[in-house]
VEXDREN-2710 file (C-alpha; in Angstrom, 1 decimal):
% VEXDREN-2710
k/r/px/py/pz
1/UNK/13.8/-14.6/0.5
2/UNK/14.7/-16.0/-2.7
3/UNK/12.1/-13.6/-4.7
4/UNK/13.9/-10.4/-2.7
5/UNK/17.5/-11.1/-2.9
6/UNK/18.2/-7.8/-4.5
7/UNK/16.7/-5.8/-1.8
8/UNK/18.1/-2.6/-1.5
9/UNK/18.7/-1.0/2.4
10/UNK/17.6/2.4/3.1
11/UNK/21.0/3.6/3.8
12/UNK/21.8/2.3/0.4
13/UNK/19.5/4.4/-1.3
14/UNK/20.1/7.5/0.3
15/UNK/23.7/6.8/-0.7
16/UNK/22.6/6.5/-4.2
17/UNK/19.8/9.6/-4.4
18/UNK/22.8/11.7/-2.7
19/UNK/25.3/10.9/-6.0
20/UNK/22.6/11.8/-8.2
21/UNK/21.8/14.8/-6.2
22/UNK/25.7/15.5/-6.5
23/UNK/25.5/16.1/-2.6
24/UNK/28.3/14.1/-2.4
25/UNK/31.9/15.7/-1.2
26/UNK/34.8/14.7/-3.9
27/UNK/36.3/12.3/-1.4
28/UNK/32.7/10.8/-0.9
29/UNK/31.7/10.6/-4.6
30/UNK/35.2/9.0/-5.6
31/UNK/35.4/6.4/-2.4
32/UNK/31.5/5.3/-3.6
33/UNK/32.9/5.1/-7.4
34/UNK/35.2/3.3/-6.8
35/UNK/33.2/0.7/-4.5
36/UNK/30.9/0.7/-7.3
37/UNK/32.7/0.1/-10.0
38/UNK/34.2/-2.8/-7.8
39/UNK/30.9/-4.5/-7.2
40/UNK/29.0/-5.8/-10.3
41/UNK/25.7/-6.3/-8.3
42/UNK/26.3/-2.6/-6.4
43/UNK/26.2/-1.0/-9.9
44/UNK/23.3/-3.0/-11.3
45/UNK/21.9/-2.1/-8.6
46/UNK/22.8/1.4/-8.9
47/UNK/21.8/1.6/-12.5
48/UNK/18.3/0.2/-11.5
49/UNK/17.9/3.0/-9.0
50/UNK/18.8/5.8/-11.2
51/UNK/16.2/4.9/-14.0
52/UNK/13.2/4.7/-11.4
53/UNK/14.7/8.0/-9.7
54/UNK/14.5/9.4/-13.1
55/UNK/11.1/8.8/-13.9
56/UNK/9.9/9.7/-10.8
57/UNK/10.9/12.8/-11.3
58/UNK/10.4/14.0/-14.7
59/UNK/6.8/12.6/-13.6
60/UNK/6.8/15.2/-10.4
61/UNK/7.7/17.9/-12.5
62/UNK/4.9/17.2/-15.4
63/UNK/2.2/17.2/-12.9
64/UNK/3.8/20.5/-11.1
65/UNK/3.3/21.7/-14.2
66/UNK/0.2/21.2/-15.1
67/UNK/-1.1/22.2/-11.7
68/UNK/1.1/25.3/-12.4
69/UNK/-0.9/26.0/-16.1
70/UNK/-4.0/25.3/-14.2
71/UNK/-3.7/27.9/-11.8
72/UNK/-2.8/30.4/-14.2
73/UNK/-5.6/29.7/-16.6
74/UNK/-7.9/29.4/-13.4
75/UNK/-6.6/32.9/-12.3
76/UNK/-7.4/34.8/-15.4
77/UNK/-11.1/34.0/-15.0
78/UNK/-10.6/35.5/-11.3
79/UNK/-13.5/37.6/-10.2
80/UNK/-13.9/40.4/-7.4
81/UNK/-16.1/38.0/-5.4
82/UNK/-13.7/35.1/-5.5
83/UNK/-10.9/37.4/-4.2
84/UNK/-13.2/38.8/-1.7
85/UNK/-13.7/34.9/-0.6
86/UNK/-10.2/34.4/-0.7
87/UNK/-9.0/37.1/1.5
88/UNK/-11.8/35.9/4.3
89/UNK/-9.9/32.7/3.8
90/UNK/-6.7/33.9/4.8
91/UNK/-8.2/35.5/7.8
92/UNK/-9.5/31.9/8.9
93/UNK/-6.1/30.4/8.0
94/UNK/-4.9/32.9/10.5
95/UNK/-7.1/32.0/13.1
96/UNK/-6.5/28.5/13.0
97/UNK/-2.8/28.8/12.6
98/UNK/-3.1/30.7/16.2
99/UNK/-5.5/28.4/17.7
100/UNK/-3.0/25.2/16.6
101/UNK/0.0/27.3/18.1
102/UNK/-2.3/27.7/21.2
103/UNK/-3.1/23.9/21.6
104/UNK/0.8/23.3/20.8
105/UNK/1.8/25.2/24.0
106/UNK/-0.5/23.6/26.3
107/UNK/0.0/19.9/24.5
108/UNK/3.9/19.9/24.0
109/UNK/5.3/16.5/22.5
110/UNK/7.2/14.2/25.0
111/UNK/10.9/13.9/25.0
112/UNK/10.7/10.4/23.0
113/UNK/8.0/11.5/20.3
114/UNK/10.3/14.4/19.6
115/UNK/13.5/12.0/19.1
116/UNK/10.9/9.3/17.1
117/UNK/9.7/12.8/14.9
118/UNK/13.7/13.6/14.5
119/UNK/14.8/10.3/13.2
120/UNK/11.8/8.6/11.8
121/UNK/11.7/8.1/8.3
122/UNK/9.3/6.0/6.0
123/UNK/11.0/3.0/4.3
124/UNK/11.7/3.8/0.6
125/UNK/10.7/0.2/0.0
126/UNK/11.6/-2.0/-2.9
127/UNK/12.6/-0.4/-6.6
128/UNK/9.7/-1.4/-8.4
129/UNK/11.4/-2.1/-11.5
130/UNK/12.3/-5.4/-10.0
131/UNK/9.1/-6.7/-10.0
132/UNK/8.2/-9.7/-12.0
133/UNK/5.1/-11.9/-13.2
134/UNK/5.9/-13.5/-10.3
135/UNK/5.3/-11.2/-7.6
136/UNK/2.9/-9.1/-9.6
137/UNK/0.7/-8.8/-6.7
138/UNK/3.5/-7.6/-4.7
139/UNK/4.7/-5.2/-5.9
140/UNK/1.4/-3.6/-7.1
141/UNK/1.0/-2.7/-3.5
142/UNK/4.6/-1.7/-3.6
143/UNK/3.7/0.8/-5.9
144/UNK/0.6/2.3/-3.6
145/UNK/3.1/2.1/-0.9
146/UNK/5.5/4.2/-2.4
147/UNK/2.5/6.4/-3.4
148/UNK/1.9/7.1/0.2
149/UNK/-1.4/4.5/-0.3
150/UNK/-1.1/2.8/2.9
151/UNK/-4.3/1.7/3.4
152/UNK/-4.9/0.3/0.1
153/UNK/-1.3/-1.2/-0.1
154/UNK/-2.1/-2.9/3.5
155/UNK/-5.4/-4.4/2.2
156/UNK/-3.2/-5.8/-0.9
157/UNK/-0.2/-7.2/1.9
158/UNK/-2.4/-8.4/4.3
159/UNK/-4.5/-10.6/2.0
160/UNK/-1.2/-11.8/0.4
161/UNK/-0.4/-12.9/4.3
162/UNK/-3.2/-15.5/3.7
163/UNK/-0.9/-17.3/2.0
164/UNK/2.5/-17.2/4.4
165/UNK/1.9/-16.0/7.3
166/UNK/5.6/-15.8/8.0
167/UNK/6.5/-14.1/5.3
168/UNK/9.6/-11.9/6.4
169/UNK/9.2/-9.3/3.6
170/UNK/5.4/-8.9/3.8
171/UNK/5.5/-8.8/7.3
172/UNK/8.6/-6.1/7.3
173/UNK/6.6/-3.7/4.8
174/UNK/3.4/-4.6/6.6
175/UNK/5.0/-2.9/9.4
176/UNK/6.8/0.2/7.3
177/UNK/3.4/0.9/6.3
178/UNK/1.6/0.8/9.8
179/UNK/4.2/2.8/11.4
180/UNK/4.0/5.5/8.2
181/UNK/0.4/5.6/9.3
182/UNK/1.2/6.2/12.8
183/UNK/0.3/3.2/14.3
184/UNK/2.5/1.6/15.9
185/UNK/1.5/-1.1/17.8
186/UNK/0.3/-2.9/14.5
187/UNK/3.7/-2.0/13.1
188/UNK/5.2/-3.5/16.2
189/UNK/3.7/-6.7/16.4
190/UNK/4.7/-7.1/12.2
191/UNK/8.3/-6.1/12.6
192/UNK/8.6/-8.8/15.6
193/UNK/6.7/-11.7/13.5
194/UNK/9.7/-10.3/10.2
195/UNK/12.5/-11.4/12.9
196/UNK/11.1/-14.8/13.4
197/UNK/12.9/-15.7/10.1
198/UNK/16.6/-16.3/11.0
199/UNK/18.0/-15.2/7.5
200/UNK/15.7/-12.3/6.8
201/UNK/17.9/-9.3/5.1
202/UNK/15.3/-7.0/7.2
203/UNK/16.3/-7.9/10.5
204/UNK/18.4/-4.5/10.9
205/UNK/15.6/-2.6/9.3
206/UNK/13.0/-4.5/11.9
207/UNK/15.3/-3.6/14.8
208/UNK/15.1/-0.1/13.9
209/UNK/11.6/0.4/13.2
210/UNK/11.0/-1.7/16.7
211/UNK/13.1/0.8/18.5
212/UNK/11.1/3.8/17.0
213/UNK/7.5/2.3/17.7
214/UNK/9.2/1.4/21.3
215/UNK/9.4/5.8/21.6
216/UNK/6.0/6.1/20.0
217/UNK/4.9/4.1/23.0
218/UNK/6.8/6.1/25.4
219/UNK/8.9/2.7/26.1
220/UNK/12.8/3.9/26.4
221/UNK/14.3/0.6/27.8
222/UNK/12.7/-1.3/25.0
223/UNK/13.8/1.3/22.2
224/UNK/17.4/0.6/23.9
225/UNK/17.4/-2.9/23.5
226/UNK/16.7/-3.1/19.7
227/UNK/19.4/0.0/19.0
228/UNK/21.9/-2.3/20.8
229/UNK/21.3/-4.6/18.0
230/UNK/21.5/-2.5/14.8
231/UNK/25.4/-1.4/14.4
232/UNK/25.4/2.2/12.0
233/UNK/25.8/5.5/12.7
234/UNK/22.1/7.1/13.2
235/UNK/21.5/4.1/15.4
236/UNK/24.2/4.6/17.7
237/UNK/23.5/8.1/18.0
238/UNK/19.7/7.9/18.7
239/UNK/21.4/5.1/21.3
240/UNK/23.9/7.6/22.6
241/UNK/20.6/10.4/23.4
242/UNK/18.6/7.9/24.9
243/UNK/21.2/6.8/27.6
244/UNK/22.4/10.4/28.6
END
């Protein structure tokens, strides 16, 4: 774990996308300043964060713009006939928004895939900007996984398996990715193999994960016994709903 020792958790990064969001109440932005400002490897941290945060956006909003300045051009060159087309569009949209309602009814998710739809989320993964020559290869995929490009980033993981097979940090994102694809016995069967290293920063990630690809399966007693060994708050809570 030596190439990964400035992993940064989930919960820490929603902590730090919810300061620069200013969600944050007073008492929670001053308790986090002052933990930051207290913890030289919090705030580097921290600092890393906010530049890729940064350019992610501005990047978002340069390509909603230029999808916006493509519309427009594209709807001054509208003719009747293309309207015409799109209104017997909308009418099929409506069909098939009632037929999917209609298959929803009879088709209702179970009680687990609800809770596994509720808390799931997809692993940020690892700040790019930490990459090195080292790890090129790494975090390449990193990049397609954060892209939503799970397939490709998958092909890039797996063949980088080859060389470790117990790899805790491949295997863990190996996982994040299967799960983010909805499959989750793959996922399953990665996040076990992650927890067969002792040491492995992702063991409370893997726990989770395990838990939510238990509900996927429909197993509840298995979901239960990999809560029981994370200890924060959405845990304990999903933990709570499961034993009522």
């Amino acid at each position: 774990m030596d190439k990964y020792e400035n992993y940064i958790s989930q919960e820490q990064q929603e902590a730090f996308e919810r300061l620069l969001l200013d969600q944050m109440t007073a008492e929670e932005k001053a308790s986090f300043m002052k933990k930051l400002n207290a913890d030289s490897m919090l705030k580097k941290q921290f600092e890393e964060f906010k530049e890729l945060f940064f350019a992610v956006e501005e990047a978002g909003l340069r390509n909603s713009m230029e999808s916006f300045h493509t519309t427009f051009k594209a709807g001054d060159r509208e003719t009747t006939a293309t309207k015409n087309k799109f209104y017997w569009l909308q009418i099929a949209a409506s069909i098939l928004i009632v037929l999917s309602l209609g298959v929803w009814f009879f088709v209702k998710p179970s009680p687990n895939e609800k809770l596994f739809q509720h808390y799931f989320t997809v692993d940020p993964g690892l700040p790019t900007v930490m990459g090195t020559t080292n790890n090129y290869d790494f975090y390449e995929a990193m990049v397609d996984y954060k892209q939503g490009k799970y397939d490709i980033a998958i092909r890039k993981w797996e063949k980088l398996l080859l060389e470790n097979q117990h790899n805790d940090t491949v295997n863990y994102f190996l996982g994040s990715a299967y799960l983010a694809k909805g499959n989750a016995n793959k996922a399953i069967g990665f996040f076990k193999t992650t927890l067969h290293t002792d040491t492995s920063i992702f063991s409370k990630e893997a726990h989770y994960y395990l838990a939510l690809g238990a509900l996927k399966n429909n197993n509840t007693e298995q979901a239960i016994q990999h809560l029981k060994m994370v200890a924060d708050e959405k845990s304990e809570e999903l933990l709570k709903k499961l034993q009522e």
